[in-house]
C-alpha positions in Angstrom: 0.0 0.0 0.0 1.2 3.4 -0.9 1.4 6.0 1.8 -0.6 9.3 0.7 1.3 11.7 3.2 4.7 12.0 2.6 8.2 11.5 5.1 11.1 13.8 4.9 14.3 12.1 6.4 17.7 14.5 7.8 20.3 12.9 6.8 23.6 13.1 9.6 26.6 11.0 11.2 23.9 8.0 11.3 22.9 7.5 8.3 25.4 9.0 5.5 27.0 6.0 4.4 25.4 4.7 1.2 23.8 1.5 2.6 21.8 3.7 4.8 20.7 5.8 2.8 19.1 2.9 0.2 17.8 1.3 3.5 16.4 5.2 3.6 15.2 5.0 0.0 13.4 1.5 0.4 11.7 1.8 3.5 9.9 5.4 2.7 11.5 8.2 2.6 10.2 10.6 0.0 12.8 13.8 0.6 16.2 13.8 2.0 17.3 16.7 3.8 19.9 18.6 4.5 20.4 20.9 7.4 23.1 23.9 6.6 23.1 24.7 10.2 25.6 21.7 11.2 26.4 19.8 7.2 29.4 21.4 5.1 29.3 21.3 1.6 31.8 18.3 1.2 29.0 16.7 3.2 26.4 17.4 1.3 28.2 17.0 -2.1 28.8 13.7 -1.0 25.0 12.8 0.0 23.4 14.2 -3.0 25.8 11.9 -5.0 24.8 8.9 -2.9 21.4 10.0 -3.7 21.8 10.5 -7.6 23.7 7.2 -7.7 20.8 5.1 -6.0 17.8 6.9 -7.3 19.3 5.5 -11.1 20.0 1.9 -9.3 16.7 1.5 -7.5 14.9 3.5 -10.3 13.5 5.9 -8.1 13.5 10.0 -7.9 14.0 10.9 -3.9 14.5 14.6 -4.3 16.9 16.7 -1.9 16.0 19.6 0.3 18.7 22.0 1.6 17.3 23.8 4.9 19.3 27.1 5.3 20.4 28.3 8.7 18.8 31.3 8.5 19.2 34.3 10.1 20.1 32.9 13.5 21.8 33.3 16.6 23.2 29.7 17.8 26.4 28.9 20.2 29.9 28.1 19.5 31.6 25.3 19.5 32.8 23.5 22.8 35.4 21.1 23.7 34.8 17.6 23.0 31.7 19.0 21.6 29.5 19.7 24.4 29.6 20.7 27.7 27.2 20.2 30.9 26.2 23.1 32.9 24.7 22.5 36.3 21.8 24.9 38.0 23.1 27.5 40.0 26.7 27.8 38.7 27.7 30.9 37.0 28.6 31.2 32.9 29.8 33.9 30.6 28.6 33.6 27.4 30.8 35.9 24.9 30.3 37.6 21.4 33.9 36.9 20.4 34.3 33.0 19.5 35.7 31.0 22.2 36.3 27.3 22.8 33.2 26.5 25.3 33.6 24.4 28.3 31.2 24.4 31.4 32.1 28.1 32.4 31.9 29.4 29.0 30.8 29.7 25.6 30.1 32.2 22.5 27.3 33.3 20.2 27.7 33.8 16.6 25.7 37.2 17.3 27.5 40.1 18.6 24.9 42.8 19.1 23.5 40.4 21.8 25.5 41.9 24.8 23.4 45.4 23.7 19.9 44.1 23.0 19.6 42.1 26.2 18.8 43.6 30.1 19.2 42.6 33.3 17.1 39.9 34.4 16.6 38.4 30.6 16.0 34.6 30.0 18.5 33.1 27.4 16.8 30.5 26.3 19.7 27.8 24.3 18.7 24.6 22.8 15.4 24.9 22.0 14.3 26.5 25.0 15.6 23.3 27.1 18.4 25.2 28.8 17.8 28.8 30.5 19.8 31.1 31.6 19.6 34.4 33.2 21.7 37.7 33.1 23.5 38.7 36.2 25.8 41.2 34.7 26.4 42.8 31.6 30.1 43.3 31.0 32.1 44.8 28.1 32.7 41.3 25.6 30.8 38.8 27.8 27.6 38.6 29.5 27.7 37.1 33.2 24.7 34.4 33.3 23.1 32.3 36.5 22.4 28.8 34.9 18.8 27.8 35.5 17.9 24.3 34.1 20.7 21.6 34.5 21.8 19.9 31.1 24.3 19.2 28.1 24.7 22.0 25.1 26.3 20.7 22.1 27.8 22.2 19.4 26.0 25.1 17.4 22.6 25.2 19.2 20.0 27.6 19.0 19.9 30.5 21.2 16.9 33.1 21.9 16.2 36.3 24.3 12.6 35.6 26.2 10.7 38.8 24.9 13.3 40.2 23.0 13.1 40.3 19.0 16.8 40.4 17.7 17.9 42.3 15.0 19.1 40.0 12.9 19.4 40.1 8.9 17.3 39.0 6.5 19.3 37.4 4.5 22.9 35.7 5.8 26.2 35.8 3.4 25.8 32.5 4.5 22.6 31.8 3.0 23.4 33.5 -0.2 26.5 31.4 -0.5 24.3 28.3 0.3 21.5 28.8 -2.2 23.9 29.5 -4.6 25.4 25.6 -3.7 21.7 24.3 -3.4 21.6 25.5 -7.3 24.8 24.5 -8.4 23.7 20.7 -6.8 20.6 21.0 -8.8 18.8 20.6 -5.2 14.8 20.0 -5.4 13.5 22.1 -1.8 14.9 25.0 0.0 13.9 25.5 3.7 13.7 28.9 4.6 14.8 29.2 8.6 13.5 31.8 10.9 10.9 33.9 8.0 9.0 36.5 9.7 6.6 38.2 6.2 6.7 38.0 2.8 10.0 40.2 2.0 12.1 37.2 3.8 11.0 35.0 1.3 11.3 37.5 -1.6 14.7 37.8 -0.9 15.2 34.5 -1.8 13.3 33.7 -4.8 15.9 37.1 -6.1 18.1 35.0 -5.7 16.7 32.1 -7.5 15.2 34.2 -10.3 18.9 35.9 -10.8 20.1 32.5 -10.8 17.4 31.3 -13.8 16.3 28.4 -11.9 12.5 28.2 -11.6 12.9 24.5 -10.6 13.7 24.6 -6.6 10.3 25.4 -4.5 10.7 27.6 -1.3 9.7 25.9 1.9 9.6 28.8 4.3 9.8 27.6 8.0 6.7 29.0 10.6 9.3 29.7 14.0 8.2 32.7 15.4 5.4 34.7 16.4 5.8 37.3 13.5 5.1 34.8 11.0 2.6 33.4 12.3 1.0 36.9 12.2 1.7 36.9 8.7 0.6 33.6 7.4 -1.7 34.9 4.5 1.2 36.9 2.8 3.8 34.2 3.0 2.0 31.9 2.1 1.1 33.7 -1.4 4.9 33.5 -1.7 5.3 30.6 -0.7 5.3 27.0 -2.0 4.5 25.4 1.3 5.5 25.6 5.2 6.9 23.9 7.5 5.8 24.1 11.5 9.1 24.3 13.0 7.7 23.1 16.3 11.4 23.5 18.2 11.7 27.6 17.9 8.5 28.0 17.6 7.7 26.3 21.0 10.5 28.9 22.5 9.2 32.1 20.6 5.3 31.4 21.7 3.6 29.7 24.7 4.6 25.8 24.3 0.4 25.5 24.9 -0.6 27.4 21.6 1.7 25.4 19.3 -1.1 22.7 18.5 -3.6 24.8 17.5 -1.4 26.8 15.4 -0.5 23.5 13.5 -3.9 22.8 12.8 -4.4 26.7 11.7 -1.1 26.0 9.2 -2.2 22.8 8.1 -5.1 24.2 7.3 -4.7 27.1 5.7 -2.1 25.4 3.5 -4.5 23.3 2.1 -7.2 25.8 1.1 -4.4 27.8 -0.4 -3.2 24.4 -2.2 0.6 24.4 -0.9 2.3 21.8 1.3 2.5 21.6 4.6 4.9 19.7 6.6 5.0 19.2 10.5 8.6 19.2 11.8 10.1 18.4 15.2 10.6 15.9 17.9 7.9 13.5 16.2 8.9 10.1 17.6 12.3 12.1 19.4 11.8 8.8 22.4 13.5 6.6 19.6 16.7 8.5 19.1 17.5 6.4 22.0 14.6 3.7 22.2 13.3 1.0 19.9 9.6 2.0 20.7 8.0 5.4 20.7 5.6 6.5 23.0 2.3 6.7 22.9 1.6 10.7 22.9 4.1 10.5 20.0 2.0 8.3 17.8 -0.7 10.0 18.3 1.2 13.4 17.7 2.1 11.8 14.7 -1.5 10.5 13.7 -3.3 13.5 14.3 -0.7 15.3 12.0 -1.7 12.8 9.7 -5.7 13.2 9.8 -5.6 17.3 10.2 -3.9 16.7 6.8 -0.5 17.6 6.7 1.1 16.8 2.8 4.6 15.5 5.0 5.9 15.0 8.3 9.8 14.7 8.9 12.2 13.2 11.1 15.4 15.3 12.2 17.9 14.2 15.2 15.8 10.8 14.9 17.8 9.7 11.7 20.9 12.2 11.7 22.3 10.5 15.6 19.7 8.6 16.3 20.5 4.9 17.1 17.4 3.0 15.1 17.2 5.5 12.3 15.8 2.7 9.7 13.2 1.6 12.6 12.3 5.1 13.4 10.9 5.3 9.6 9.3 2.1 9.5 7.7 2.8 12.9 6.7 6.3 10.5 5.5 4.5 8.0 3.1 2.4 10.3 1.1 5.0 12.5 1.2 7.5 8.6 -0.6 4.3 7.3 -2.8 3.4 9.9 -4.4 6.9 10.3 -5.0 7.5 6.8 -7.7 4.4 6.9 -9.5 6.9 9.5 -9.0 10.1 7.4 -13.1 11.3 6.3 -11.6 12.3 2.3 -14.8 13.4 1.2 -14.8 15.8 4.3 -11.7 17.2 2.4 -12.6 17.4 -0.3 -16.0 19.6 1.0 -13.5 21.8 2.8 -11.6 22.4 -0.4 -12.4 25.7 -2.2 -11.4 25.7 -5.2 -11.0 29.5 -5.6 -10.2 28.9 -9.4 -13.1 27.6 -11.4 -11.3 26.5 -14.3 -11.3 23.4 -16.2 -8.4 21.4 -14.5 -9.7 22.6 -10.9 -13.5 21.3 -11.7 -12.1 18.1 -13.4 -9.9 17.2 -10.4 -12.7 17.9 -7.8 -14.9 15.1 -10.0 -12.0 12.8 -10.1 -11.5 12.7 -6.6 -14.8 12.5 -5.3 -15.7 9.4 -7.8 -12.5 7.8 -6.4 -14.0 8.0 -3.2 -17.2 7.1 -4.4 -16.0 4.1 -6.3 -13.5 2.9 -4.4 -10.8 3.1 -6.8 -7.2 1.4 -6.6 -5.8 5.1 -8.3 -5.5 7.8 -9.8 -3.2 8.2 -13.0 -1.9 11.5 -13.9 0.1 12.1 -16.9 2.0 15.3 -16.6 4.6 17.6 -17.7 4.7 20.3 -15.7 2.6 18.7 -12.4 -0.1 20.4 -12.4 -2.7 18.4 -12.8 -0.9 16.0 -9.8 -0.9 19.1 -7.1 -4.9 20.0 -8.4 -5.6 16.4 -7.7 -3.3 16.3 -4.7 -5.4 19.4 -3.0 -8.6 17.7 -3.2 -7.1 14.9 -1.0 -8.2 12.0 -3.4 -8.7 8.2 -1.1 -6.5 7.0 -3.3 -3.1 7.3 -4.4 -2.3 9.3 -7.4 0.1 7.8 -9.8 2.1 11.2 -11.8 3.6 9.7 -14.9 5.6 12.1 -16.2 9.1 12.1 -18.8 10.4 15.6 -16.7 12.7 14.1 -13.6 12.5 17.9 -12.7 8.5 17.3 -12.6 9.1 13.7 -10.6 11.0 15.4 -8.1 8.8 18.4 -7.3 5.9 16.4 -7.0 7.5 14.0 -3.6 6.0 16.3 -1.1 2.2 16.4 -2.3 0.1 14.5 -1.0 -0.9 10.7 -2.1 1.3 11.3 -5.7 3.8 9.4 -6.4 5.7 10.4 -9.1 7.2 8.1 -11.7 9.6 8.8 -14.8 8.4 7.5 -17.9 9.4 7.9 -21.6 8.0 10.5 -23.2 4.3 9.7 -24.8 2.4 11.3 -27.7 -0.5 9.1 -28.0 -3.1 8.2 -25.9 -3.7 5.1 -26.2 -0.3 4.3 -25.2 -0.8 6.6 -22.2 -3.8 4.2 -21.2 -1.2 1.6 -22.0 1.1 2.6 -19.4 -0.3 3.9 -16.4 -2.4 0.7 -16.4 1.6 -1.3 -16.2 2.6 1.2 -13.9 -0.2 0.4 -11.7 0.5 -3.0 -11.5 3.4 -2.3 -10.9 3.3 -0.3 -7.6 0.0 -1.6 -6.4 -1.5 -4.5 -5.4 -5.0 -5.0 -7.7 -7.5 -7.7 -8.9 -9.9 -8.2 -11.7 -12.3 -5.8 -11.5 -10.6 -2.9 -9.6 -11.0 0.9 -11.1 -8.5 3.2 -12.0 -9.4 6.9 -13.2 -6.8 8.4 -16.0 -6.8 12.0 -16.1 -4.6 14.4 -17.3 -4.2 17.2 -20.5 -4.5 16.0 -23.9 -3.1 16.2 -26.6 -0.1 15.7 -24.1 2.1 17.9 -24.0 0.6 20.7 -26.4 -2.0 21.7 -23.2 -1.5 23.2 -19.7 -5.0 22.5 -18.5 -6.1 19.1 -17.5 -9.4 18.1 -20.0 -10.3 14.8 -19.8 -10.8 11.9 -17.0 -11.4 8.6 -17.9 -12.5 5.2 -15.5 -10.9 1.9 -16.5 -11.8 -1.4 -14.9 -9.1 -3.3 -14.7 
């Protein structure tokens, strides 16, 4: 059985060597990604080769998403890696860069020392670590340690009521979407976006760069953008609730229902949401999850979400490949309870053209009939999202001869994309999504598929015609 909602996997220390990462491939995972925060580019380089390499050998089209850093403040680096800090003790935390140990460390922000006041909460790691300003000296600040606990390399630091100044747009950033291009990436993750010009400033660079191929994810971490939902999701070609920052920018209590708000806003706007952070985090260290994570998981699952994605889980996690499997499981399990012709009555189709109608009457007979799936022939994978938004019971098969197409289409909902050779005639379209149904899904006499697509192919942009075969 095909999964309809979608699994992005980080990819770190634990799973980077190549059998890993076709274990990866086979067992689920849609998008690989990669987190500029803590990969270099010789990394990076080397995964997206691993990926190329496999996706030809196992005749598949995993596509790569690079997630910037972002305009962030985050610690140095300490000795050995990490260091524990124990309540009570005292810690100076510098703007220069220093070598962190127990008694000290460094930000990679140096206007901090000015836009913090006696008495502020540092919150480090995700909020999991606090500390509070004693002093303010000339390069350090002097800090009481409030929560006992281990900071590692590079973790993320924020000021309890206090919005930084930071830049829009990193050098860093720059530089990295310029790499993300150059690798011929699929996804960029936009950290830390508070409106619409964030995200403008990277499609810029995209447009100055000619490439139209790589959709913007832009991340939802901070109470500013989740102000300005509506006008970044115009610019937008899906978010991501970043449930780590967010839960430190906003009340930990308000995260769920601004999930649900994301999720669905997203799918009346017909762009993809994805639901990050600490999903089944219990099996970084554990074989079994718990149970509030499966449902966290589940309920991601039946508000909708188009993904859901695993981070320090399969990047230092010990059962990385059981992590995604267990994924797999609760993903499949909850879609059997998901009411799709609910969806699809929740879906407004604010354009009422041809392809929007059509794909609103294919996915409410494939409800209605019970079909095995949906068969899309596409160029550009447009009629796959339309059908993809009206959150079809069935999988939708995307047959399409663009690997630029395949690989845009992995974070949609229910399609699964599949390179074929280019086809002019439609019987031989018939022809092949009927072999490429057998193929990926398991059918008896009798069983219904809908084909529906543009034709002539290839010489339309709309989709025009849907046709039900009995198999």
């Amino acid at each position: 059985m095909l999964n309809k909602t979608k699994v992005v996997v980080t990819i770190g220390p634990a799973t980077m060597e190549k059998e890993q990462i076709k274990r990866l491939m086979q067992n689920g995972m849609d998008v690989a990604r990669l987190n500029m925060s803590h990969a270099s580019y010789n990394f990076c380089t080397d995964v997206i080769e691993k990926i190329q390499e496999l996706n030809e050998e196992l005749h598949l089209s995993i596509a790569v998403m690079v997630d910037l850093m972002g305009p962030e403040v985050r610690t140095g680096t300490f000795t050995n890696g990490q260091a524990y800090f124990r309540k009570g003790d005292k810690v100076r935390i510098y703007m220069d860069s220093v070598e962190g140990d127990s008694t000290k460390f460094s930000v990679n922000y140096s206007d901090l020392i000015k836009e913090v006041q006696y008495n502020s909460i540092i919150k480090v790691k995700d909020g999991l670590m606090l500390f509070e300003v004693i002093s303010i000296e000339k390069d350090f600040l002097l800090c009481e340690v409030l929560t006992d606990g281990i900071i590692e390399d590079k973790q993320s630091v924020a000021v309890e009521g206090v919005k930084l100044h930071l830049p829009r747009m990193t050098k860093k950033d720059e530089t990295d979407i310029v790499f993300a291009h150059k690798m011929n990436v699929d996804f960029l993750a936009l950290s830390h976006v508070s409106c619409q010009e964030d995200v403008l400033a990277a499609s810029d660079i995209l447009i100055g760069l000619k490439n139209d191929h790589i959709g913007i994810i832009s991340k939802i971490e901070n109470e500013d953008a989740v102000n300005n939902l509506d006008e970044i999701i115009r610019v937008s070609d899906g978010l991501m609730v970043a449930r780590g920052d967010l839960g430190v920018d906003i009340p930990l209590e308000r995260v769920p229902g601004v999930q649900k708000k994301i999720i669905d806003k997203c799918h009346r706007a017909g762009i993809v949401s994805i639901v990050a952070t600490e999903l089944l985090s219990s099996m970084e260290t554990t074989i079994r999850p718990t149970r509030a994570e499966v449902s966290d998981v589940a309920n991601a699952v039946l508000d909708g979400a188009d993904a859901v994605m695993l981070s320090n889980e399969t990047t230092v996690g010990k059962f990385p490949i059981e992590t995604l499997n267990m994924m797999e499981k609760i993903i499949n399990s909850a879609e059997k309870d998901i009411d799709y012709l609910e969806f699809l009555e929740r879906h407004e189709e604010k354009d009422k053209d041809i392809t929007g109608m059509i794909s609103r009457s294919v996915a409410e007979c494939a409800s209605k009939l019970n079909c095995s799936s949906i068969i899309a022939p596409t160029m550009s994978g447009y009629t796959a999202r339309k059908m993809s938004n009206c959150r079809p019971s069935c999988p939708i098969i995307a047959v399409s001869p663009n690997p630029s197409t395949v690989k845009s289409l992995q974070l949609h909902f229910a399609v699964n994309p599949v390179l074929i050779e280019e086809l002019k005639d439609f019987d031989k379209i018939i022809e092949v999504s009927k072999k490429v149904t057998f193929d990926l899904i398991s059918t008896k006499p009798g069983d219904k598929i809908i084909i529906t697509g543009g034709y002539p192919f290839k010489e339309v942009k709309s989709t025009n015609f849907m046709k039900i075969e009995e198999l």
